[in-house]
C-alpha positions as CSV (number, residue, x, y, z in Angstrom):
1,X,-1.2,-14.6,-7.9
2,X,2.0,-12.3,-7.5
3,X,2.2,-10.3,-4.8
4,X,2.1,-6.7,-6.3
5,X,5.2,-4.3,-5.3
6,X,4.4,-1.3,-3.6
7,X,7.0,1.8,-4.5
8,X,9.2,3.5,-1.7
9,X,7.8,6.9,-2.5
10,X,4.2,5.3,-1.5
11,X,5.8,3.3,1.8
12,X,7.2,6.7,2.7
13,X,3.9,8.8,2.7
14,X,2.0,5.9,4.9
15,X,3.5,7.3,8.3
16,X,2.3,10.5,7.5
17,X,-1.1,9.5,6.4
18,X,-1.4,7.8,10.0
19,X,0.2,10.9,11.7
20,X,-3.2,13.0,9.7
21,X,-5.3,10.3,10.6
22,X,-4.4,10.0,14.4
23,X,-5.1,13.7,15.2
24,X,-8.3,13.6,13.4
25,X,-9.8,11.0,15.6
26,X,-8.4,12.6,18.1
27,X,-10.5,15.5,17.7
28,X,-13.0,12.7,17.2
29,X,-13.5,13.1,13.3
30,X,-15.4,10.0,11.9
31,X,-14.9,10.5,8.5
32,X,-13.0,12.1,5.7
33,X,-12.8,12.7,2.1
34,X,-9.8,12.5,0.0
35,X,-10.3,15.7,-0.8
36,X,-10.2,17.3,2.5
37,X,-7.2,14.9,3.4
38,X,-5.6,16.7,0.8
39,X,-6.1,20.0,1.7
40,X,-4.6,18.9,5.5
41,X,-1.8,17.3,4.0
42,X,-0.6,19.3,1.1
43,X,-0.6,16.0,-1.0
44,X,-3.0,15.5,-3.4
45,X,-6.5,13.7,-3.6
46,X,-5.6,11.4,-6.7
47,X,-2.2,10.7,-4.9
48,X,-3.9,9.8,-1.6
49,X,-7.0,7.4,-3.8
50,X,-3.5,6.1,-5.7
51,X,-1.7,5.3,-2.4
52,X,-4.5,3.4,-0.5
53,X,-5.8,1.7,-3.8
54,X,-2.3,-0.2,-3.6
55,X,-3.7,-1.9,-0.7
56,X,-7.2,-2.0,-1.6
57,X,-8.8,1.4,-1.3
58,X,-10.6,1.5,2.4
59,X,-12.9,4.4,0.8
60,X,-15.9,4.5,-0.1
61,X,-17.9,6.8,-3.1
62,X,-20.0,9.3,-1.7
63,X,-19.0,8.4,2.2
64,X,-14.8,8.5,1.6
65,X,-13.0,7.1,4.7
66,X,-14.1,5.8,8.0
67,X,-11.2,7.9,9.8
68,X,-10.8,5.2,12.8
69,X,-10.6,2.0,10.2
70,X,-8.1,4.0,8.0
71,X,-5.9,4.7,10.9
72,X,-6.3,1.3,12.3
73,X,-5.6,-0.2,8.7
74,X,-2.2,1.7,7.9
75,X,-1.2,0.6,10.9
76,X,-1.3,-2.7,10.6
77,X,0.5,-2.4,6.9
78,X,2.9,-0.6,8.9
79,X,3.8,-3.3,11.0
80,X,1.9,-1.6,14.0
81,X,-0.4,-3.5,15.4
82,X,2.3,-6.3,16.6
83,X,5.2,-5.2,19.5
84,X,8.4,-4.5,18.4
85,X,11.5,-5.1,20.9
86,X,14.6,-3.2,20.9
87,X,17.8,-2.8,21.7
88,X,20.0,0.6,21.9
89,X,23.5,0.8,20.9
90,X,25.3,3.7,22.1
91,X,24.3,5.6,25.5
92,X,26.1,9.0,24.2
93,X,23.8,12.5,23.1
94,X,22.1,10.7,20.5
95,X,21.5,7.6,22.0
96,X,20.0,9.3,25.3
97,X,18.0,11.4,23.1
98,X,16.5,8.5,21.4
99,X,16.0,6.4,24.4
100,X,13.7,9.6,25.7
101,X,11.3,9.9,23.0
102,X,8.1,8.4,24.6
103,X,6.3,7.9,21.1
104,X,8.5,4.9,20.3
105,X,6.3,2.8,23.5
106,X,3.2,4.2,21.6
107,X,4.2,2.8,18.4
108,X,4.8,-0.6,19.9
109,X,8.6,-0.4,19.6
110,X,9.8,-1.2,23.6
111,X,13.4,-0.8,24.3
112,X,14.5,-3.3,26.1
113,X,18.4,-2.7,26.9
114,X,20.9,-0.1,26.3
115,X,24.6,-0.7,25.4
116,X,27.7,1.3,25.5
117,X,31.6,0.2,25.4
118,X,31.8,3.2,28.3
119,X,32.5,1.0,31.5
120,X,32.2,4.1,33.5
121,X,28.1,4.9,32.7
122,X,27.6,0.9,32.9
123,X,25.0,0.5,35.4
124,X,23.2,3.8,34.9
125,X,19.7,4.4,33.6
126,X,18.0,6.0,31.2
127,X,14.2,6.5,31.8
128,X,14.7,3.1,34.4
129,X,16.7,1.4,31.3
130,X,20.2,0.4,32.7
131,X,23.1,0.9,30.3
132,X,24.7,-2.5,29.9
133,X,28.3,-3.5,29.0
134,X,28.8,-4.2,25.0
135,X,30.3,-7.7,26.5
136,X,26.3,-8.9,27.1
137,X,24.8,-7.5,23.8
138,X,25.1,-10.7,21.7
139,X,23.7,-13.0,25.2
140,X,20.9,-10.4,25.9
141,X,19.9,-10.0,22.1
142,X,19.2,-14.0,22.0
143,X,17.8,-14.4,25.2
144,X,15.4,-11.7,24.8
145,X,13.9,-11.8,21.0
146,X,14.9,-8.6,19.7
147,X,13.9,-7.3,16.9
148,X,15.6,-4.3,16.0
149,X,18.6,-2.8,17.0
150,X,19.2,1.0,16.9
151,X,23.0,1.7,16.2
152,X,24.2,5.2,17.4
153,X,27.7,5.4,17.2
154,X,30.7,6.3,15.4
155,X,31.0,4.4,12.0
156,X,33.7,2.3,12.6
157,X,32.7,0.5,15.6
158,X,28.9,0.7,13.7
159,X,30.6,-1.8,11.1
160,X,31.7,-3.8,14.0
161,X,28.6,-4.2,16.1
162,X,26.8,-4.7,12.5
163,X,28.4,-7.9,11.9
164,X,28.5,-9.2,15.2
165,X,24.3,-8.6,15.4
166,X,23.9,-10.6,12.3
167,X,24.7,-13.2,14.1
168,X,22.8,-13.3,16.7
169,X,19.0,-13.4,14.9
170,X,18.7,-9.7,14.8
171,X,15.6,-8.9,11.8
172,X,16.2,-5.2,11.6
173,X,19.2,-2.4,12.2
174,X,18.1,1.2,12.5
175,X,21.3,2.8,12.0
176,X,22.3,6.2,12.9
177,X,25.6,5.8,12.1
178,X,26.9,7.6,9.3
179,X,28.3,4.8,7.2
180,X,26.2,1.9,4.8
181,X,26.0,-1.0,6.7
182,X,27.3,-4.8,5.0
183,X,24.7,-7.4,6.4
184,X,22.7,-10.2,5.1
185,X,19.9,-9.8,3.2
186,X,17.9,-11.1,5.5
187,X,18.1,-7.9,7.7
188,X,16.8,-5.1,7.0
189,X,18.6,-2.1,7.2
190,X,16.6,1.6,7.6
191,X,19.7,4.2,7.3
192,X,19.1,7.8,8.7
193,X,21.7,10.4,7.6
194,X,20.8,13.4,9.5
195,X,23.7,15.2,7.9
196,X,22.6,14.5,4.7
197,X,18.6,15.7,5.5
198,X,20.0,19.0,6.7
199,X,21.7,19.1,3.6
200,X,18.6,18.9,1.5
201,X,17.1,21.5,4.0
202,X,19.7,23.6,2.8
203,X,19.3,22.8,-1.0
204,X,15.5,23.8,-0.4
205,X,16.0,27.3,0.7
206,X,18.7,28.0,-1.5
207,X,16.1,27.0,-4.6
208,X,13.3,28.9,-2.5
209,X,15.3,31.8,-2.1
210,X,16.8,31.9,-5.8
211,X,12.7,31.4,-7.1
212,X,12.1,34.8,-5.1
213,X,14.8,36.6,-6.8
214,X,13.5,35.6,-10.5
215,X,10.2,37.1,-9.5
């Protein structure tokens, strides 16, 4: 049987169905309708019984969803319930800032090593992560089966550590840099443009404040 194709649109709404779903149980909710997953998440209820019907529908009529399995079940769709290791490219604002963000080591995403081209911060730790020379990246990538690698740096060296990754049995690039990335298809590539998401913050006021003005 062929394995059916989920859209991008529905891949896209997943991690905020878990984020919904997470603070729920939190508050130690057992069980939810689409309905009133709708009303939480501004999305709504057909969209949410569309969504989860492309993996099977977890709900059930008259009871809707067990909050914990739903959570649990995303999840591992997601990719979550197995441990991701990384490797950080580019010790500079963003790069620190990324490095800090605790939820990654929640997620199951683990940074293992930091690297910058900067001799001079070589040696130097973030959150008791030492920033390594860009000499070792290839060596230390092989040795210690990374998965991903999170690229924050200028384009033009970002095309450069691209290709020398590829090589070294990198599975996924996370790439900050603002440039599209050339590797094999093999790798997957998640691009984030945060230049170009301000932007479209900026085109959504502009068509909220032009909708105010017609009224």
């Amino acid at each position: 049987m062929e394995e059916k194709e989920i859209s991008r649109a529905v891949i896209s709404r997943l991690p905020r169905y878990l984020h919904y779903l997470g603070e729920l149980d939190d508050r130690g909710v057992e069980r939810i309708s689409s309905q009133e997953l709708s009303e939480q998440m501004n999305v709504t209820a057909s969209q949410i019984r569309q969504d989860l019907n492309n993996f099977g529908g977890f709900g059930q009529q008259g009871y809707g969803y067990n909050v914990r399995f739903l959570y649990e079940e995303i999840g591992k769709i997601l990719g979550l319930d197995k441990t991701h290791n990384l490797i950080l490219v580019g010790a500079g604002n963003l790069g620190q800032a990324l490095a800090g963000y605790e939820n990654f080591g929640k997620r199951g995403f683990i940074i293992r090593g930091i690297f910058d081209k900067n001799e001079r911060i070589v040696g130097e730790k973030i959150r008791n992560i030492p920033i390594m020379s860009m000499r070792h990246m290839t060596d230390f990538v092989k040795e210690n089966n990374i998965d991903i690698a999170v690229i924050a740096i200028p384009k033009l060296a970002a095309v450069e550590v691209a290709e020398e990754l590829s090589t070294c049995g990198i599975k996924a690039i996370w790439n900050f840099s603002h440039v599209d990335l050339k590797v094999p298809q093999h790798i997957v590539v998640e691009n984030v443009h945060l230049s170009e998401s301000l932007m479209k913050l900026s085109y959504n006021i502009r068509e909220k404040e032009c909708r105010s003005e017609e009224q």
